[in-house]
C-alpha positions in Angstrom: 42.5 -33.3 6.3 41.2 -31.2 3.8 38.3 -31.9 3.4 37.5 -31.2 7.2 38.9 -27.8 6.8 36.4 -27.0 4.1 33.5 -28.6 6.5 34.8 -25.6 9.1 35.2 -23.1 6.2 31.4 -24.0 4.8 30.2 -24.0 8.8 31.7 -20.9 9.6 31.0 -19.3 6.6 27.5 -20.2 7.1 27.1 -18.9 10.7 28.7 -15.2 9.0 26.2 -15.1 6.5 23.2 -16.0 9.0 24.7 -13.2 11.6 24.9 -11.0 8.9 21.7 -11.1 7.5 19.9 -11.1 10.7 21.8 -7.8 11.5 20.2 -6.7 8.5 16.7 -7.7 8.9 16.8 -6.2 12.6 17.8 -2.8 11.8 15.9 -2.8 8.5 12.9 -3.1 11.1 14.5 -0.7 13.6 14.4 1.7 10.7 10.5 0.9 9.6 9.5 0.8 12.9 10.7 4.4 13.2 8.6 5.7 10.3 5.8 3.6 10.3 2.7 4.9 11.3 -1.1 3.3 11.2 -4.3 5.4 10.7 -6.3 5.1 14.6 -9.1 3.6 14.9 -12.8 5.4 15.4 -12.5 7.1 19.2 -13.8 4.9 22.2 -17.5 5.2 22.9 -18.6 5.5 19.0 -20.3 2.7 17.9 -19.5 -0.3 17.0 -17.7 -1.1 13.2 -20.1 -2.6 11.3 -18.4 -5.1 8.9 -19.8 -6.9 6.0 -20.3 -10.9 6.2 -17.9 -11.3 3.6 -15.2 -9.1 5.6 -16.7 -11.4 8.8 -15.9 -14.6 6.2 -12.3 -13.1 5.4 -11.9 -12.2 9.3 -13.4 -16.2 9.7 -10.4 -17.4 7.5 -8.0 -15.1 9.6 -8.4 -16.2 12.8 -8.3 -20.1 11.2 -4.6 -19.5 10.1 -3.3 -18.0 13.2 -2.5 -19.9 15.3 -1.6 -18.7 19.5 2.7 -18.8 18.4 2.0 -17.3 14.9 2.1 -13.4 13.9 -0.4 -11.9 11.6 -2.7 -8.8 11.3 -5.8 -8.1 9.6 -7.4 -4.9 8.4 -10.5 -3.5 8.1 -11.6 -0.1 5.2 -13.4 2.0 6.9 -17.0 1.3 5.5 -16.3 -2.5 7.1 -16.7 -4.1 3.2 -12.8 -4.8 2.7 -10.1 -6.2 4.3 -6.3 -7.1 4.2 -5.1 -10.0 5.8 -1.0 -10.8 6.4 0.2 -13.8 8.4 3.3 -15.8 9.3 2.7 -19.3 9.4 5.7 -20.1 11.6 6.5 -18.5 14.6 10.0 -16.9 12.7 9.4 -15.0 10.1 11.3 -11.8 8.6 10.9 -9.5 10.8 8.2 -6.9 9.6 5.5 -4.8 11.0 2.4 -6.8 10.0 0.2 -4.2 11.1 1.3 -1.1 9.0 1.6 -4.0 5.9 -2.3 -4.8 6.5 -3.1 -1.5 6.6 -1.2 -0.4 4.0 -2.6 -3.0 1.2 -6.1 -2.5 2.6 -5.9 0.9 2.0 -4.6 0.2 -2.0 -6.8 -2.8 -2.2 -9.9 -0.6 -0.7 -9.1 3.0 -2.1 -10.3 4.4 1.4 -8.8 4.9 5.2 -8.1 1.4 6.7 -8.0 0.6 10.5 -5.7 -2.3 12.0 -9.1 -4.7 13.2 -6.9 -7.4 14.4 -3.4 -8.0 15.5 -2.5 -11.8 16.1 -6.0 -13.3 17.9 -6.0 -9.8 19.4 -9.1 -7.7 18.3 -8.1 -3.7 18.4 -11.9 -2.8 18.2 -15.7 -3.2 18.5 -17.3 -4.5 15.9 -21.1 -6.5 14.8 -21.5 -7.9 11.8 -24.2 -6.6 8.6 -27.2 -8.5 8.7 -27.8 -8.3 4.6 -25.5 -9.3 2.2 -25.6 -6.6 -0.6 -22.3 -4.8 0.2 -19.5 -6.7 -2.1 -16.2 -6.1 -1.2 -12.6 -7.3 -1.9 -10.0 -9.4 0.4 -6.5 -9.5 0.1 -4.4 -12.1 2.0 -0.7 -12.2 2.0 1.6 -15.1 3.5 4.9 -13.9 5.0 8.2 -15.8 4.3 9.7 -17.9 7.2 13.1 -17.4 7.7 13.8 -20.6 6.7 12.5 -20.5 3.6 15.2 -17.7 2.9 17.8 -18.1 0.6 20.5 -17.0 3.1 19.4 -19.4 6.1 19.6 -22.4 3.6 22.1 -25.0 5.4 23.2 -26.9 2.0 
């Protein structure tokens, strides 16, 4: 008889902890999404961003890891020779503003304005690609953490 009664304990306890930390994780967001902001992209009716082929081979690998359920973002410095990519590879992750986090990192990885090139599969912009390969640049790619890789969603 006891033992059941710690099953129910464990179970309940479990289902607190998960409530609990999703409450958490949501208004954590709530209160980023309020103060996050991302640098626009060049007006409508400018030309085209012209991105190097190693930000094209970055932007390549990009679109190979999401997938149409997963969440992701990639970003673009504003000469088109770096870029930031942040994915989920499940479709739950912790909730977070991939955007703002691929700008962000672009912008340290880059030390110059970034602009938010892709969202999901979604491209936010116009863009061709440099025919010569002289411009080296530097790519940054970051994998988000399911939530059930967390320790407070582990079920044993």
């Amino acid at each position: 008889m006891r033992t059941i009664k710690t099953r129910q304990s464990k179970r309940t306890l479990s289902k607190i902890r998960h409530a609990v930390t999703t409450t958490i994780l949501v208004g954590a967001v709530a209160i980023v999404s309020a103060c996050a902001q991302t640098r626009p992209a060049p007006a409508a009716g400018q030309d085209p961003l012209v991105i190097s082929q190693g930000t094209n081979a970055a932007l390549q690998k990009y679109l190979g890891l999401i997938y149409p359920n997963q969440r992701g973002a990639f970003a673009v410095s504003a000469d088109g020779a770096n870029s930031y990519t942040y994915y989920c590879p499940e479709i739950s992750c912790t909730p977070t503003l991939f955007g703002s986090f691929a700008v962000r990192h672009c912008e340290s990885l880059s030390g110059q304005p970034c602009y938010l090139f892709y969202v999901a599969r979604d491209p936010r912009m116009a863009y061709s690609i440099a025919t010569s390969s002289e411009i080296a640049g530097r790519h940054g790619i970051k994998r988000a953490t399911p939530l059930s890789e967390l320790p407070a969603f582990d079920r044993n």
